[in-house]
C-alpha positions as CSV (number, residue, x, y, z in Angstrom):
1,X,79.8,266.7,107.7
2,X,81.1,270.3,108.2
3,X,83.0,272.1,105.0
4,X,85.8,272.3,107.5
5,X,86.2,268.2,108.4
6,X,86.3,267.3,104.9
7,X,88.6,269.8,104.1
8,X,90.7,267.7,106.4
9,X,90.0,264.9,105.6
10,X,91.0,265.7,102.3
11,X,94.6,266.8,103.8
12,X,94.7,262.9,105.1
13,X,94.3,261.9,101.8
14,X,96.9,264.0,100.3
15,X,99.5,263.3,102.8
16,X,99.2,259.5,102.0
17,X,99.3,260.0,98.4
18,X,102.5,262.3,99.1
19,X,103.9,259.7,101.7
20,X,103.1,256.9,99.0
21,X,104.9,258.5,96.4
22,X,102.0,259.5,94.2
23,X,102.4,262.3,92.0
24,X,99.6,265.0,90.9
25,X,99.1,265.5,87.4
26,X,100.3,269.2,87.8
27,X,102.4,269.9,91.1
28,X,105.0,268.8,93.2
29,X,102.8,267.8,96.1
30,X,99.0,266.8,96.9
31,X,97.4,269.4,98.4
32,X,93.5,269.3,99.9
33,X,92.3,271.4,97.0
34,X,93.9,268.9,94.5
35,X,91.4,266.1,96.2
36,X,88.9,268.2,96.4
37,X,89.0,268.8,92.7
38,X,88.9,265.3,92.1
39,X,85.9,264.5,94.9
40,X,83.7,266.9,93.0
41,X,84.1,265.5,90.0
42,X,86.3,268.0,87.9
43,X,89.1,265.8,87.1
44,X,89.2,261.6,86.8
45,X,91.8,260.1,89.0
46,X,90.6,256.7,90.3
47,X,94.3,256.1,92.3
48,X,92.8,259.2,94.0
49,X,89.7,258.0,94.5
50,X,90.7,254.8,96.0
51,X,92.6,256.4,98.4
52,X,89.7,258.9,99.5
53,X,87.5,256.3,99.9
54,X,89.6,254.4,101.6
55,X,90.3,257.6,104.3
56,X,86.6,258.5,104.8
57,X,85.8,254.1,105.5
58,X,88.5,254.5,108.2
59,X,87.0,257.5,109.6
60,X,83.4,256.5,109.2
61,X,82.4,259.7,106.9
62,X,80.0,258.5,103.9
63,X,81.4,260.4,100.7
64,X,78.5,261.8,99.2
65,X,80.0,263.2,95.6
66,X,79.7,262.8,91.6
67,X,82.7,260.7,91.7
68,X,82.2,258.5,94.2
């Protein structure tokens, strides 16, 4: 998948954390770059992880990552 889908795809997943109520660990707000973080393995969130997984199943996109 192109750099540029999973970028948004990683937007989907921080909108539903934001809509859900979830917090980050260090902002206000997710942001793309906060998932992405988490994706590649940098920092341990498995609420995050969940929630990605759960985006890319409903868009039919295979994570291929450390943390997945």
């Amino acid at each position: 998948m192109a750099r540029a889908g999973k970028i948004s795809l990683y937007q989907q997943v921080a909108d539903s954390l934001n809509k859900k109520g979830i917090k980050p660990f260090s902002a206000r707000e997710w942001k793309a770059t906060n998932i992405q973080s988490i994706v590649y393995g940098k920092i341990k969130n498995d609420q995050v992880m969940d929630e990605v997984h759960r985006i890319f199943r409903k868009n039919n996109v295979q994570l291929k990552c450390k943390n997945s």
